[in-house]
C-alpha positions, 0 to 999 in steps of 0.5 A, a space after each residue: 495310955 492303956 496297954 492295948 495287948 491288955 485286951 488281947 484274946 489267947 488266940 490273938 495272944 498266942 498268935 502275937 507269940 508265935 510271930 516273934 519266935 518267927 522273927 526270933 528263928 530268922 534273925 539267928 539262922 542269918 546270923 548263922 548263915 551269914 557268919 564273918 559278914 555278920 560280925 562286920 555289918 553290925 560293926 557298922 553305925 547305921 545312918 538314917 537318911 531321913 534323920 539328917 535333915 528336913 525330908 520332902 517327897 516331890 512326885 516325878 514328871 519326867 524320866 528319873 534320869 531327867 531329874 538326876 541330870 537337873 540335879 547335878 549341880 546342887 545335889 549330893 545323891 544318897 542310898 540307892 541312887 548313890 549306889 547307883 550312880 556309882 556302881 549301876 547296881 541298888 539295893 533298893 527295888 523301886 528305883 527312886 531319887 534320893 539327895 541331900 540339897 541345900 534349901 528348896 531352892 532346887 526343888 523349885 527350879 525343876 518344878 518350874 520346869 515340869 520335871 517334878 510335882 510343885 506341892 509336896 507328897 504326902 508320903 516321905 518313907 523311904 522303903 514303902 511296901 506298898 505302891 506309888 508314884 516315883 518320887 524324888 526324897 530330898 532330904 534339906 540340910 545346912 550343909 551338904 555331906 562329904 562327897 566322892 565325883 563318879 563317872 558323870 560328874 555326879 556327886 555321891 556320898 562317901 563308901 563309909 557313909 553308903 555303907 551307914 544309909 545302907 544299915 540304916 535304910 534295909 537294916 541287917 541285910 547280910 545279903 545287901 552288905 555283901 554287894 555293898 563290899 563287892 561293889 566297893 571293892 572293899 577287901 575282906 579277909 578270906 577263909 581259906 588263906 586265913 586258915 593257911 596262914 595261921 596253919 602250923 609248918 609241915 614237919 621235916 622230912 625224914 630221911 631212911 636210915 641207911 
């Protein structure tokens, strides 16, 4: 297959080089930016939602609380929803449903109750730039992942596992990890005791001489 940048012009080349530096700037002045949260986000495997089984998009018919409800007993919810569900706050800004299920078996009972479309959508990406109706992303698996019960009596996946969709899903947000460890209550370690800690002791006092 011919290389296609091959056919570029210099102004279409210059512009593509101009981009990258762009792109190059901004991933150091977060890295800068976001100093020791860096260094822990990127320590994290990040875990694609998508990539753990068969994805299906179903269109909603009914309210998206409607639909977690209906789910409740089969699901095990994922990335914002989990966030969600847990903490009330996502990190995603259309606010959808994401689970794992274990066969099509659910989806079929809400369609029948006219809580969500009976034919698949078209359009599975998880963070889509452009508009859309509200879907539920179920991605099927063999076996449902580790889970944690929140207020509700829902299932969410793992605080190690939200923190991997998180990684996997946004990328390296620092901005997002932070409110991933806040909402967690994962501890950190604090600058400023950090350095009082490792600060040496204050000399003795001398005495005057008398």
């Amino acid at each position: 297959m011919p290389d296609v940048r091959k056919f570029l012009t210099a102004d279409e080349r210059l512009k593509e080089l101009q981009r990258d530096r762009k792109a190059l700037r901004r991933e150091r002045m977060i890295r800068e930016v976001a100093g020791p949260v860096w260094h822990r986000m990127v320590r994290v495997v990040p875990l694609s939602f998508e990539g753990q089984g068969r994805l299906v998009a179903r269109v909603l018919l009914a309210s998206r609380e409607d639909v977690i409800e209906a789910l409740r007993p089969d699901a095990v919810f994922a990335v914002d929803t989990a966030m969600r569900l847990a903490h009330g706050a996502g990190f995603l800004a259309i606010q959808e449903v994401q689970a794992y299920l274990v066969g099509e078996e659910p989806l079929n009972r809400l369609a029948t109750a006219g809580l969500i479309s009976s034919d698949d959508y078209f359009d599975s990406i998880v963070v889509r730039p452009w508009p859309g109706p509200t879907r539920l992303l179920a991605c099927l698996v063999d076996e449902l992942p580790p889970s944690r019960e929140v207020q509700g009596g829902y299932r969410v996946v793992t605080r190690e596992r939200l923190g991997r969709e998180l990684v996997g899903t946004v990328g390296p947000r620092a901005d997002l990890f932070v409110l991933y460890e806040k909402v967690e209550g994962i501890e950190t370690p604090g600058a400023p005791e950090s350095r009082t800690a490792s600060s040496p002791p204050d000399p003795p006092e001398r005495r005057p001489r008398s």
